[in-house]
C-alpha positions as CSV (number, residue, x, y, z in Angstrom):
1,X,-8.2,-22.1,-8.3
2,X,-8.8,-18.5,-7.0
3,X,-6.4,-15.6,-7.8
4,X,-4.8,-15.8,-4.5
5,X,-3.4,-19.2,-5.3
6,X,-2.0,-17.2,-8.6
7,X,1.3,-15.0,-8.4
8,X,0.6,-11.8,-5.9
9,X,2.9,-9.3,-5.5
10,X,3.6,-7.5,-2.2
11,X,4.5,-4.2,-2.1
12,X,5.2,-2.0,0.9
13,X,7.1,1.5,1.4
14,X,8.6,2.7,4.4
15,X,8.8,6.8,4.7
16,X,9.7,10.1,6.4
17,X,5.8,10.2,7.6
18,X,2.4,9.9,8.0
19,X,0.8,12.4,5.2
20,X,1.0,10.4,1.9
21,X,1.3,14.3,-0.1
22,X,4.1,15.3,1.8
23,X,6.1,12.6,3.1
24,X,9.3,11.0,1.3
25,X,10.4,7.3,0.2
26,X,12.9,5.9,2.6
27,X,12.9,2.4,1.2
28,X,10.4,0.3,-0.9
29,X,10.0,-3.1,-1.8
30,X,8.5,-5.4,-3.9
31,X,7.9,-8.9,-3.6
32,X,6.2,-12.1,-5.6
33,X,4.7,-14.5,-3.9
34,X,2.9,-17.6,-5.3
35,X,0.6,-19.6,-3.2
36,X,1.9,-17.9,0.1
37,X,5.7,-18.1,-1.0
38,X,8.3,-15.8,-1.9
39,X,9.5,-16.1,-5.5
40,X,11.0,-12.9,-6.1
41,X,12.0,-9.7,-3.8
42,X,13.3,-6.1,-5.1
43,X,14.3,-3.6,-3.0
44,X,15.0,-0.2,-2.7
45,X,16.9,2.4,-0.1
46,X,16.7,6.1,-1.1
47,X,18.2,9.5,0.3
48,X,15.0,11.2,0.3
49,X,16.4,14.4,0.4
50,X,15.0,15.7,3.6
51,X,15.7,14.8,6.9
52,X,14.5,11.5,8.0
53,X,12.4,12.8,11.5
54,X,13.0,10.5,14.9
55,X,9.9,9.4,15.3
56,X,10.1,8.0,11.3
57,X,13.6,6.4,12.5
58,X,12.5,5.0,15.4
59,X,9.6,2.9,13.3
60,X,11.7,1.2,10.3
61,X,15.3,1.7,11.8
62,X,17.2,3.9,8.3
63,X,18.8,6.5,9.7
64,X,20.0,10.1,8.2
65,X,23.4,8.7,7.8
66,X,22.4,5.8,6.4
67,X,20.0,7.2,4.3
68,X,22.7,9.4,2.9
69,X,25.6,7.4,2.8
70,X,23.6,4.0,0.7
71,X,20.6,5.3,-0.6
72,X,20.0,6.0,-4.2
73,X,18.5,9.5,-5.1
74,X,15.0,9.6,-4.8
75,X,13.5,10.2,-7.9
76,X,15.6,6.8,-9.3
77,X,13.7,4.8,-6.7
78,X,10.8,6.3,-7.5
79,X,10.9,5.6,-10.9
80,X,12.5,2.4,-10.4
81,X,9.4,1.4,-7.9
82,X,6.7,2.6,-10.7
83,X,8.2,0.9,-14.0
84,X,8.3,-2.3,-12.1
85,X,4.9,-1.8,-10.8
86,X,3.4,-1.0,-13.8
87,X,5.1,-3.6,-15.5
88,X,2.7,-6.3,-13.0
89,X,-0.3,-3.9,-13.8
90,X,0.0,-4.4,-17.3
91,X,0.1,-8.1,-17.6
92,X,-2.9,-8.4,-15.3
93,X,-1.0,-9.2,-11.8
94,X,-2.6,-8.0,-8.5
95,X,-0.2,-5.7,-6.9
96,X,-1.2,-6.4,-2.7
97,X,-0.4,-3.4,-0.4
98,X,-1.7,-3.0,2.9
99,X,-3.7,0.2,3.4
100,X,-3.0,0.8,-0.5
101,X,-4.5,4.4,-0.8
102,X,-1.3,5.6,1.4
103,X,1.7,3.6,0.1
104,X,-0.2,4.3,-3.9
105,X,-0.9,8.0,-3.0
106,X,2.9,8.7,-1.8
107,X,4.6,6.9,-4.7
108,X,2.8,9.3,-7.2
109,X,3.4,12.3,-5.2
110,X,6.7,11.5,-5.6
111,X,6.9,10.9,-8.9
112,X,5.0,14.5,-9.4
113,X,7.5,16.1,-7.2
114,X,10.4,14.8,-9.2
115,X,9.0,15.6,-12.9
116,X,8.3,11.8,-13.5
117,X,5.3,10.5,-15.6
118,X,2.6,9.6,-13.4
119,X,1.1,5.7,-13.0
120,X,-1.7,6.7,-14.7
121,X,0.7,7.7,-17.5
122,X,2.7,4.9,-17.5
123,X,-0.2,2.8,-17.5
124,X,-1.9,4.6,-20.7
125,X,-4.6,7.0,-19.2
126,X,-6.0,4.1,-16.6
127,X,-5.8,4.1,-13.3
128,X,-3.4,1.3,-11.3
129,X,-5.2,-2.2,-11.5
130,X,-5.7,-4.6,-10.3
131,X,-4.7,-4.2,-6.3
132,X,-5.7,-5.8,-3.3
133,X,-5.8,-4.6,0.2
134,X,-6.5,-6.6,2.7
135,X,-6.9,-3.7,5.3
136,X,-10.3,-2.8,3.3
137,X,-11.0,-6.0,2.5
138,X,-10.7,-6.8,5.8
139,X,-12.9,-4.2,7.3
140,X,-15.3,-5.0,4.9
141,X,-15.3,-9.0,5.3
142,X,-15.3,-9.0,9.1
143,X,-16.9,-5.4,10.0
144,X,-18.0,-5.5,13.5
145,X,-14.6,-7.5,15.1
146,X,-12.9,-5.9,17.8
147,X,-9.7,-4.1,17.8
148,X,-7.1,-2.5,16.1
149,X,-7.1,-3.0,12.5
150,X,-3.0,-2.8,11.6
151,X,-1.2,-5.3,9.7
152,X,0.3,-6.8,12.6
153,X,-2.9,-6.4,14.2
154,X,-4.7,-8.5,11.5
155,X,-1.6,-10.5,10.7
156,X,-2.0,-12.1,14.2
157,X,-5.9,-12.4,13.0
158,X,-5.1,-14.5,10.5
159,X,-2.0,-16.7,11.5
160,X,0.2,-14.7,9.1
161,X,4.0,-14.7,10.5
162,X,4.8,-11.5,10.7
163,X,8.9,-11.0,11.7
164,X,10.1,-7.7,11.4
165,X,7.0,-5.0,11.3
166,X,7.7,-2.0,9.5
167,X,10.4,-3.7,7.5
168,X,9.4,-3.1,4.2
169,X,10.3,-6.1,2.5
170,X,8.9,-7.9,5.9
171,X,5.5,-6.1,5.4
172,X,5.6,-6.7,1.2
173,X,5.3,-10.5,2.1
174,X,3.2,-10.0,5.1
175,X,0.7,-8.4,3.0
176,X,0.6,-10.6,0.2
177,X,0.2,-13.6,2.6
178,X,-2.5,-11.8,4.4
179,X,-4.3,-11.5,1.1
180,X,-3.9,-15.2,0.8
181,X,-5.3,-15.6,4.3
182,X,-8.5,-13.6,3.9
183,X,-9.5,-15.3,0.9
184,X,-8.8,-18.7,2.2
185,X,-10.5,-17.6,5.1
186,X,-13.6,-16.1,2.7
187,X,-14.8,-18.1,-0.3
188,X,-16.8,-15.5,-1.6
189,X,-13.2,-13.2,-1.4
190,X,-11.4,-16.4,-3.3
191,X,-14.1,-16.6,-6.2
192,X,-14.6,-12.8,-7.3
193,X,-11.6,-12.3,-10.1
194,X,-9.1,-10.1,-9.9
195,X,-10.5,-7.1,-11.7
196,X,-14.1,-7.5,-10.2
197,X,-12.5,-7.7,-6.3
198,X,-10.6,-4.4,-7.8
199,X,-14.1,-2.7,-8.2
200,X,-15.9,-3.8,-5.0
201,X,-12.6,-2.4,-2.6
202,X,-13.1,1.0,-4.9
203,X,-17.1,0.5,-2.5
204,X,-16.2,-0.7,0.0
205,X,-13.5,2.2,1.2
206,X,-16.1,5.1,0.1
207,X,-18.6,3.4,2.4
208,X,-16.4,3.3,5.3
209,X,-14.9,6.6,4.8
210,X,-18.6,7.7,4.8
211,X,-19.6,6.0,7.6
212,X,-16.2,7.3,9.7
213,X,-16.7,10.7,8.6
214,X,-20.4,10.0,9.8
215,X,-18.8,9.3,13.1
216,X,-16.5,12.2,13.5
217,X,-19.4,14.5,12.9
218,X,-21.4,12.7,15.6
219,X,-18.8,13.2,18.3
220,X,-18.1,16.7,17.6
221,X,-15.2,17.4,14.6
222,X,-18.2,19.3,12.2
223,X,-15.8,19.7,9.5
224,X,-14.6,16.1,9.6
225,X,-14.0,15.0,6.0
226,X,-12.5,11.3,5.6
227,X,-10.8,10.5,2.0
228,X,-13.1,7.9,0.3
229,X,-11.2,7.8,-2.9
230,X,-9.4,4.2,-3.5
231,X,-6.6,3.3,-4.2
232,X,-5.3,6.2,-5.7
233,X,-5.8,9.7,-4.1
234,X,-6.3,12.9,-6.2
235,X,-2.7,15.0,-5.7
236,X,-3.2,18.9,-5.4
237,X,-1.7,20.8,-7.7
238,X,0.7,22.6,-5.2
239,X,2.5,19.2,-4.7
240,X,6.4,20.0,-4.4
């Protein structure tokens, strides 16, 4: 039995933004999933504290108001979200996130902003493990394929259901399943253990942020430089 036939658990955030430094928890969730099925579900809605822009509204659907009026504050999500992470992390459970270096990033820049103790700390000096994306693991698995590479994008790839995109507790399970998908899809995915599958993503998104910054050069942007640090990316010290 591989470790995505093992309990999985689906996390997803859903924000003010794009820039994982800068932008702000608007609700999180986490699920566990066993063998492709829901077990378990938390979930969070915060008042980040800044205005929620349109264009974030218009993706996931929380308004200001309703931000304000039913979310908690945001560094209790925030610390709510990481304990209960953690808590996975220590007993050895994969925590799946799609594109993992942006939902992983944001989380600790908000638990810098609001004087909380990193992952790392939480986790004693280590760095979040094990995790699974299945947006590198994807890229890497089936590099050449055609077309946009987003989770409902790949969902469809894969014959994952996907009902409510950019839900978060929707893309939690989504994400989870997906794992589930690629590695039935992909033996050699299915027999690599946890901690080693941990290690090869950690290559596989420094090669393709290499090869993309590569690319960038080639068509012009000379000072293209493409993040290849996975799944957790360094936080400048200016972070407010």
């Amino acid at each position: 039995m591989g470790w995505h036939q093992e309990l999985l658990i689906g996390f997803d955030l859903e924000t003010t933004g794009t820039d994982p430094r800068e932008a702000r928890i608007v609700t999180g969730a986490v699920i566990e999933v066993r063998a492709g099925q829901p077990i378990g579900h938390r979930e969070w809605l915060a008042d980040p504290g800044v205005e929620i822009p349109a264009d974030a509204v218009a993706v996931h659907g929380i308004s200001n108001e309703r931000a304000a009026a039913e979310g908690r504050p945001a560094d209790q999500v925030a610390d709510a979200i990481a304990d209960v992470l953690t808590t996975y992390w220590k007993t050895g459970v994969p925590v799946v996130a799609y594109n993992a270096a942006f939902d992983l990033t944001l989380l600790s820049a908000e638990l810098r902003r609001h004087g909380l103790p990193s992952l790392r700390d939480r986790l004693g000096g280590v760095d979040p493990a094990p995790v699974v994306d299945p947006y590198t693991i994807d890229r890497s698995v089936d590099r050449y394929r055609r077309g946009k590479r987003n989770l409902e994008a790949v969902c469809r790839e894969y014959g994952v259901p996907l009902d409510a995109a950019h839900n978060a507790s929707a893309d939690a399970l989504a994400a989870a399943r997906l794992a589930h998908a690629i590695a039935d899809r992909h033996p050699k995915i299915a027999s690599l253990g946890p901690a080693e599958l941990h290690r090869r993503q950690i290559e596989w998104y420094a090669q393709w942020a290499a090869d993309f910054q590569s690319f960038l050069r080639r068509k012009g942007e000379a000072d293209a430089v493409v993040d290849g640090t996975w799944p957790l990316r360094e936080l400048a010290d200016e972070t407010v």
